[in-house]
C-alpha positions in Angstrom: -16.3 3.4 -56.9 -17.8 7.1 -56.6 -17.8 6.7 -53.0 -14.3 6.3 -53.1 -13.6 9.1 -55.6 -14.9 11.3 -52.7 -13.7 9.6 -49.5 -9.9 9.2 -50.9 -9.4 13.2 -51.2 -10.7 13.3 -46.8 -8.6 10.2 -45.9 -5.6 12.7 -47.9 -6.4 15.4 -46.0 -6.1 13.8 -42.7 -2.7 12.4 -43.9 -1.3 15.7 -44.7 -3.2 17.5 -41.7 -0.6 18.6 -39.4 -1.2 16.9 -35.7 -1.0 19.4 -32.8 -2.8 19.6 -29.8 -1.8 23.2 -28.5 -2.7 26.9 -29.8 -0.5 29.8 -28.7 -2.0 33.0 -30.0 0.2 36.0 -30.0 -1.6 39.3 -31.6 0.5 42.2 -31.7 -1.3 46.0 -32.2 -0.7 48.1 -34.7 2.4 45.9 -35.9 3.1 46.6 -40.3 5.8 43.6 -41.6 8.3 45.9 -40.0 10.4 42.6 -39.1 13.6 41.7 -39.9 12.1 38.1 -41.2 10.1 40.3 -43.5 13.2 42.1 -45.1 13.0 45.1 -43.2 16.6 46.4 -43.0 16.4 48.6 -40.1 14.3 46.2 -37.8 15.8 43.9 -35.0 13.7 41.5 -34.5 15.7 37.7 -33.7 13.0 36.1 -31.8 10.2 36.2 -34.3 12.8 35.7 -37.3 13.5 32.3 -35.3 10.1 31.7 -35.1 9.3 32.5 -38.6 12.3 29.3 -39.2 9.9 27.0 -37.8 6.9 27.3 -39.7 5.7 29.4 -42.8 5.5 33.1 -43.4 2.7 34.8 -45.2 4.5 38.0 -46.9 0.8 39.1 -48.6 -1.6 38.9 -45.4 -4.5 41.4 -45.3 -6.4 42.7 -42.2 -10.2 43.0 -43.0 -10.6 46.6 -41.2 -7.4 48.7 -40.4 -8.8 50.1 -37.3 -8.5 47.8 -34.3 -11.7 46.5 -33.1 -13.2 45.8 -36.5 -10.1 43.6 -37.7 -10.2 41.5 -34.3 -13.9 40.7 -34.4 -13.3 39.4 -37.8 -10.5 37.8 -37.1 -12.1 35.5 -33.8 -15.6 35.2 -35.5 -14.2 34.3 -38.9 -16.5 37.0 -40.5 -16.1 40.0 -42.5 -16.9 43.7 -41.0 -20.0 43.6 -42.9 -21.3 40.6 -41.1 -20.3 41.2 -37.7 -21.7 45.0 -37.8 -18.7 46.0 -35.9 -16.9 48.6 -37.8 -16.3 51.3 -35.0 -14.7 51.2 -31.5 -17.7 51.3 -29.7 -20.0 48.4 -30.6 -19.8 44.7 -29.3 -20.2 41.6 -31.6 -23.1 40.1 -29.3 -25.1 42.6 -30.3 -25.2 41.8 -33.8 -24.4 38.5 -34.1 -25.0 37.0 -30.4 -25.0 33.3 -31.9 -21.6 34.0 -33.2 -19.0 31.3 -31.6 -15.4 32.6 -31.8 -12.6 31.2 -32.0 -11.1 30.4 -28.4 -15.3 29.4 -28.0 -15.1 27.1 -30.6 -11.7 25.2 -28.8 -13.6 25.2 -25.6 -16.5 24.0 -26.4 -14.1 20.9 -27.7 -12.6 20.9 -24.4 -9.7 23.3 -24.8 -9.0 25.3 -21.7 -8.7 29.1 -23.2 -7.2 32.0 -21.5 -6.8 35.5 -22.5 -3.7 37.6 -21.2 -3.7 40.8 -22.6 -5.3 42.7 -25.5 -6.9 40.2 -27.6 -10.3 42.1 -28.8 -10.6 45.8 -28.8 -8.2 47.3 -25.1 -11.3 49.0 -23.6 -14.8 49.0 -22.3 -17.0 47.0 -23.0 -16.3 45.1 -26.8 -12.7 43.7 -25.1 -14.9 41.6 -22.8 -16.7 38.5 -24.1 -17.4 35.8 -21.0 -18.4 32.8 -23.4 -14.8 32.7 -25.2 -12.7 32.2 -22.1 -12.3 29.0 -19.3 -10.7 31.7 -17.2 -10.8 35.2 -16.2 -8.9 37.3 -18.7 -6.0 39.5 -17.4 -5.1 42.6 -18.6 -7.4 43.0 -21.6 -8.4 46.3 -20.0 -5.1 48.6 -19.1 -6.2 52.4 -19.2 -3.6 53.3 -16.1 -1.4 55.5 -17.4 1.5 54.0 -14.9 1.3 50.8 -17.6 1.7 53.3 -20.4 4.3 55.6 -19.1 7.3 55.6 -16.5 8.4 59.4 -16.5 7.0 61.3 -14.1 6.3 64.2 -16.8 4.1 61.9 -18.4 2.5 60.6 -15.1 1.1 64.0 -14.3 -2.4 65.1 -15.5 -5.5 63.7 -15.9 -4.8 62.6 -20.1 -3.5 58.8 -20.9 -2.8 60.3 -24.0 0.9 62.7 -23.1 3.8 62.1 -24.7 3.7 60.5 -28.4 7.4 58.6 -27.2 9.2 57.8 -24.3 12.2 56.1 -23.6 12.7 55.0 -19.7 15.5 53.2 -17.9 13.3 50.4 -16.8 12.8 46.6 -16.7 11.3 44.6 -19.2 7.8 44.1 -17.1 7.5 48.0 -16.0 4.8 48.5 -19.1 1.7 46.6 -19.4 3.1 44.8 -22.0 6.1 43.2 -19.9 3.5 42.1 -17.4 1.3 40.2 -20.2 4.7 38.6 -20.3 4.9 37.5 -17.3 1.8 36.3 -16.7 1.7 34.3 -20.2 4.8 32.7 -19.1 3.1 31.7 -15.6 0.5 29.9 -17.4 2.6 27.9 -20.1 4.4 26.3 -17.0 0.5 25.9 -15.1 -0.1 24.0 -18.9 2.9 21.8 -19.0 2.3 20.4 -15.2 -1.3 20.1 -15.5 -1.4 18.4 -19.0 -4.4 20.5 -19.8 -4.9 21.2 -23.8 -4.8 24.9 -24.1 -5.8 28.0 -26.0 -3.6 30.7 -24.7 -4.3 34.1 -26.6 -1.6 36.4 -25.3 -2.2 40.0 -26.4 0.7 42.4 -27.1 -0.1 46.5 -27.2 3.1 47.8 -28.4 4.1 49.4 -30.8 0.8 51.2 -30.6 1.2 54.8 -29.3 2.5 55.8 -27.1 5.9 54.4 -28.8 7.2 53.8 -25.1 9.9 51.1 -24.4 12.8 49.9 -22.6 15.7 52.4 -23.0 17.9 49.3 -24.1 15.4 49.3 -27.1 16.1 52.5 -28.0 20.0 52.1 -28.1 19.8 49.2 -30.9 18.4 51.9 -33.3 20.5 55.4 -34.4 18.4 58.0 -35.1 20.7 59.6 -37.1 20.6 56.9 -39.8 16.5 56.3 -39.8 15.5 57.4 -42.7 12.3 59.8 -43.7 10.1 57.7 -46.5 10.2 58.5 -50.1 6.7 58.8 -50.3 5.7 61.3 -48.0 3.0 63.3 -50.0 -0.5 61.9 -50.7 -1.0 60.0 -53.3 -1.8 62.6 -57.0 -5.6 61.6 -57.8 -6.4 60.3 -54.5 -9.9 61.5 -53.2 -9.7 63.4 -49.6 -12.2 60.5 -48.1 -9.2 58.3 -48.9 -6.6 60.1 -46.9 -8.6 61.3 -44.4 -6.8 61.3 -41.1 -8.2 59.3 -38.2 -7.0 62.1 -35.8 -5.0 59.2 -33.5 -1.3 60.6 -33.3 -2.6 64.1 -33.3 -3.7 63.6 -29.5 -0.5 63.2 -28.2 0.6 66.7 -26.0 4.0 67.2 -28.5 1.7 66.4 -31.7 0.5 69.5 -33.1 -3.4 69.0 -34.3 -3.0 70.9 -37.6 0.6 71.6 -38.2 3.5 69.2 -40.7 5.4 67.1 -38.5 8.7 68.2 -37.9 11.6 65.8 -40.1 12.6 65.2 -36.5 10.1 64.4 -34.6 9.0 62.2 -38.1 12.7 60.6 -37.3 11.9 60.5 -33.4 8.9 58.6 -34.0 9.9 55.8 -36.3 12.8 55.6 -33.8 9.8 55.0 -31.4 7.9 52.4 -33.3 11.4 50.0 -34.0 12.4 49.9 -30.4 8.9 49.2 -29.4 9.0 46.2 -31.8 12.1 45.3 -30.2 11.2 44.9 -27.4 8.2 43.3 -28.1 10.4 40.9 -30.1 11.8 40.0 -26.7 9.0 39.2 -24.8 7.6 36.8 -27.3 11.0 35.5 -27.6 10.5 34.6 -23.6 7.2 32.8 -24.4 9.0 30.6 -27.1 11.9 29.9 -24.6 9.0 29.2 -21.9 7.6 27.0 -24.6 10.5 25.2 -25.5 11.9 24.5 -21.4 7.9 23.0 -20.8 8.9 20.5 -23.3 5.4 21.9 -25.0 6.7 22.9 -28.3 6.6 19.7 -30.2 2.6 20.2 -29.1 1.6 23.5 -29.9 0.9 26.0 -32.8 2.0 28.9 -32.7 0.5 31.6 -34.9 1.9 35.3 -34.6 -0.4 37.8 -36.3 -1.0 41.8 -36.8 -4.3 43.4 -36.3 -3.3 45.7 -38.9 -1.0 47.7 -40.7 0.8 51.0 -39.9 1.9 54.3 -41.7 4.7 56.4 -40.9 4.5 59.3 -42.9 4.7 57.4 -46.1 1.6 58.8 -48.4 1.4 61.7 -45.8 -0.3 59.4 -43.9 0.2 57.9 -40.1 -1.0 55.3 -37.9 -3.7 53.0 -39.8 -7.9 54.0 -40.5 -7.2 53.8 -44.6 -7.6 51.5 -47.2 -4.0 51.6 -48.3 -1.4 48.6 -48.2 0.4 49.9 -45.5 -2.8 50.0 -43.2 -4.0 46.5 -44.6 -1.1 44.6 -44.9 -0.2 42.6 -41.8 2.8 39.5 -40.6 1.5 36.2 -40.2 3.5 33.0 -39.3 2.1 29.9 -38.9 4.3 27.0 -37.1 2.8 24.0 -36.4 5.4 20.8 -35.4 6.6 18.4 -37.5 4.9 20.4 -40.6 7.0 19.2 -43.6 8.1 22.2 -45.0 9.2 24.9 -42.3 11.3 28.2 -42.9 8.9 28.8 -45.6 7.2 32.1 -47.2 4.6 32.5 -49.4 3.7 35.0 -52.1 -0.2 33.9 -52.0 -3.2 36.2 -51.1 -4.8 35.4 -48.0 -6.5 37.5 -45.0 -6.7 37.6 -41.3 -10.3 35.5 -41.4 -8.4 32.1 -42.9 -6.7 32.0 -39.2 -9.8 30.9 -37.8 -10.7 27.6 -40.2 -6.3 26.9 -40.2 -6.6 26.7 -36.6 -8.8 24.4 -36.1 -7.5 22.1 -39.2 -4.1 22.1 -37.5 -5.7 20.7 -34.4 -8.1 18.2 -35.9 -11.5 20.3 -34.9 -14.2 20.7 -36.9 -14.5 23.8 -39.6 -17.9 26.1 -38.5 -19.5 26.3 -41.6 -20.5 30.1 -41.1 -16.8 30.9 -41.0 -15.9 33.0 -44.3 -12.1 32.0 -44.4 -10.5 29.5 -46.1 -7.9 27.1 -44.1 -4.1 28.0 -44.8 -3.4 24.0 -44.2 -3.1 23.6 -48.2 -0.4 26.7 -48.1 1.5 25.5 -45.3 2.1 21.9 -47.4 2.5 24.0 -50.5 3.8 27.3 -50.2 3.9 28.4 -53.7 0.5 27.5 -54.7 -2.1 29.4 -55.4 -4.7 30.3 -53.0 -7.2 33.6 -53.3 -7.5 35.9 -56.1 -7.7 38.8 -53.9 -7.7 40.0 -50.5 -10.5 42.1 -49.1 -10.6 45.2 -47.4 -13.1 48.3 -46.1 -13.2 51.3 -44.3 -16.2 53.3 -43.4 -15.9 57.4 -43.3 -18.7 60.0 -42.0 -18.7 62.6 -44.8 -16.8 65.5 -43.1 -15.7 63.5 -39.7 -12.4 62.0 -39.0 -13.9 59.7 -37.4 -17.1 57.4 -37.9 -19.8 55.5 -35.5 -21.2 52.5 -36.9 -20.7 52.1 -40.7 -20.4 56.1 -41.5 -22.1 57.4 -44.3 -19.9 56.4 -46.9 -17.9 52.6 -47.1 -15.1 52.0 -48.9 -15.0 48.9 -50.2 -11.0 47.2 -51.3 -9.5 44.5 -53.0 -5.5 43.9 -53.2 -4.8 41.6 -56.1 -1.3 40.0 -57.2 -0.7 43.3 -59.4 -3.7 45.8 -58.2 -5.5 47.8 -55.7 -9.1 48.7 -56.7 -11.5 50.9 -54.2 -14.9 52.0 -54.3 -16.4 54.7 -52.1 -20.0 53.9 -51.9 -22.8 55.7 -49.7 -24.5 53.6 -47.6 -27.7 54.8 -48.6 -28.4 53.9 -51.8 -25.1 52.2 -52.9 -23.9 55.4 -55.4 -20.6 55.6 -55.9 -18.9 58.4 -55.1 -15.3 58.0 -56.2 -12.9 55.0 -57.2 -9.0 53.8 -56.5 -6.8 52.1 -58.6 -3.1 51.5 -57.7 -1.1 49.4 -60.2 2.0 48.1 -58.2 3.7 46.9 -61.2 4.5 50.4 -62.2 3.9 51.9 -58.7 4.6 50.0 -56.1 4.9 52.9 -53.2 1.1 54.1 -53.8 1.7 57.5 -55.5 -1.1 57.8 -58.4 -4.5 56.9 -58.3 -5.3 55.8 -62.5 -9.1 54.9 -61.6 -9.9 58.1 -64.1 -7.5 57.2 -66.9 -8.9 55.6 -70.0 -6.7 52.4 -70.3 -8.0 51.9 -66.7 -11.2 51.0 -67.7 -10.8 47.1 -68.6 -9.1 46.4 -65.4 -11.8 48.6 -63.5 -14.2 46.1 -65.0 -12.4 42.9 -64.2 -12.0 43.9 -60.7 -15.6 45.1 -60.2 -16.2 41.6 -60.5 -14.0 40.4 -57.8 -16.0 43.2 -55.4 -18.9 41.8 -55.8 -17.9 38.1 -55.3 -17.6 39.2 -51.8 -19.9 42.1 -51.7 -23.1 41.0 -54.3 -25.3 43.6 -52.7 -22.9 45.8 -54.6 -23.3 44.8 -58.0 -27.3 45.3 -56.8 -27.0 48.8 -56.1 -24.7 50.0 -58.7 
């Protein structure tokens, strides 16, 4: 009888364990909820609103790292920052942690073919390269030509890929980098569907990083005139200057000044930027799905759309991502997996970008790794309004008087996003002294504008959520 006490709960799993044989993979840079499935008001987005129909959405998903590399080593190793060692641009996993098996390594070595079309790790050099993860060569994970960033022959001249922060160009679909990941992703769902092969396809989006450059047609959906400057556009009152500290990324653009306020139009330009660019990434994906569906291979496949991280801008005096705020760390995530039982679902619960990992391979019937530090989403996606995490963890490391850091800085700043809370601790990274504290309550404050870590009444709540740090991080409580 106590054998079956323990086997009935595995044979109820496998019941409930949604049977696909298929993993599409779309990551999108730099993309913040800014989708009209998300209730963004100003954001056209019909393709992934569809998709969202199909499978569950995750309204409180957290990135691990707001900064690009960082949150997609995380992400395909199924480790935090802190494990990995890979909290800058320049460093690769392997070096660290060259046992690590990652995600698309993990379905190969089960006898998945994976492919990689596009930017899946970091876009450059050498940590967007890892041979052991892919069955065939990757395309267009590096894509530093500036004729895949820009059309306009004012932005084509000079030696810079970084010219103009926006540009709109009368242009096909496939002229930018991104149209051409398209393309090819679409070539290889048909190669899939006549060769009967299962398949990891990890299709790698840039836009709506910067430059903001798209389509002209993707422009026209959006008037300028009515985009609206946010309502928070000051730093938050309390915050320390480590916390708001700018990476320095828009500020490289030729019509960004390095130093001076941002024009309210060029604040209006820019968001203009941003929307079409998610347009029109909206369409391409929405050609992958079509692709998917004509194959005859979406009754097979999972398809899980995901941010790297968040994005700012100008709300908090803030843009682009590098911060431990919840418009940095807050990312879309939809699931869809066929014949789940409850689709067109959204769910309130806590959960981060390093449960993708252990929900992939639970959709498809593969073994968990037991190093992984997620938790499968299976249990979500059968019950969408249960409870899953207390918190959702985030860091970011500063030098203490760069913009920007090499390896872990000198100072980490350690996050948790609860149901009500935000609590940060800036901690130097030798010796573990804390150096200043965050607390945002978004019952009262949901925009981010005060920092209460100092207030008296903040104390109990400072205490409680201590605790939760060092559930994650227990070399904190250590060195406090």
């Amino acid at each position: 009888m106590l054998h079956l006490i323990y086997i009935i709960p595995v044979l109820f799993l496998c019941i409930i364990r949604l049977d696909a044989k298929n993993v599409l993979f779309i990551a999108i840079d730099d993309l913040r909820p800014a989708l009209g499935c998300y209730d963004d008001q100003l954001a056209i987005t019909p393709n992934i609103d569809e998709l969202a129909k199909t499978g569950t959405l995750f309204k409180r998903a957290y990135c691990q790292q707001a900064l690009c590399s960082p949150s997609r080593l995380s992400l395909m190793t199924g480790l935090r920052p802190d494990s990995t060692k890979v909290w800058d641009l320049k460093k690769h996993f392997r070096d660290s942690v060259p046992d690590a098996v990652t995600l698309p390594q993990h379905f190969k070595s089960h006898g998945y073919t994976t492919q990689s079309i596009g930017k899946i790790f970091h876009g450059n050099g050498k940590p967007s390269k890892d041979d052991p993860s892919w069955s065939l060569p990757p395309l267009y994970d590096n894509a530093r030509d500036k004729r895949l960033r820009y059309a306009l022959g004012k932005n084509l001249q000079g030696n810079s890929h970084k010219e103009a922060s926006t540009e709109s160009a009368v242009i096909n679909d496939d002229y930018y980098v991104d149209g051409k990941v398209c393309n090819n992703a679409i070539r290889a769902i048909e190669k899939f569907a006549n060769s009967g092969e299962n398949f990891f396809l990890a299709v790698g989006f840039r836009k709506p990083h910067l430059p903001f450059s798209a389509p002209k047609k993707y422009w026209d959906l959006y008037d300028e005139k009515l985009i609206k400057l946010p309502e928070n556009g000051s730093h938050p009152k309390g915050s320390p200057e480590i916390a708001t500290r700018s990476w320095l990324e828009l500020e490289g653009y030729s019509d960004i000044g390095k130093r001076e306020p941002i024009p309210d139009n060029k604040k209006r330009k820019l968001k203009h930027g941003y929307y079409a660019c998610v347009s029109y990434i909206d369409t391409l994906i929405g050609k992958l799905l079509l692709t998917l569906k004509k194959s005859s291979l979406d009754q097979k496949t999972v398809v899980c759309l995901w941010g790297d991280h968040g994005f700012h801008l100008g709300e908090q005096g803030l843009w682009t991502k590098a911060n431990n705020f919840e418009l940095s760390t807050r990312v879309p995530l939809i699931i869809s997996i066929p014949n789940q039982k409850k689709k067109n679902r959204k769910t309130d619960a806590l959960v981060e970008l390093i449960d993708i990992y252990p929900t992939l391979c639970s959709a498809c019937d593969l073994p968990i790794p037991t190093k992984v530090e997620g938790k499968s989403l299976i249990p979500l996606i059968n019950n969408p309004e249960s409870k899953f995490k207390p918190a959702a963890y985030s860091q970011f490391p500063r030098h203490r008087d760069k913009n920007r850091h090499s390896g872990n800085g000198d100072i980490m700043g350690y996050s948790l996003r609860t149901e009500t809370h935000r609590y940060t601790e800036w901690r130097e990274n030798s010796g573990g002294k804390i150096i200043s504290t965050e607390l945002y309550d978004y019952l009262n404050d949901p925009l981010e504008t005060q920092n209460i870590a100092t207030l008296d009444e903040s104390a109990e709540e400072i205490n409680r959520l201590s605790k939760l740090l060092f559930s994650v991080w227990p070399k904190l409580k250590t060195k406090r």
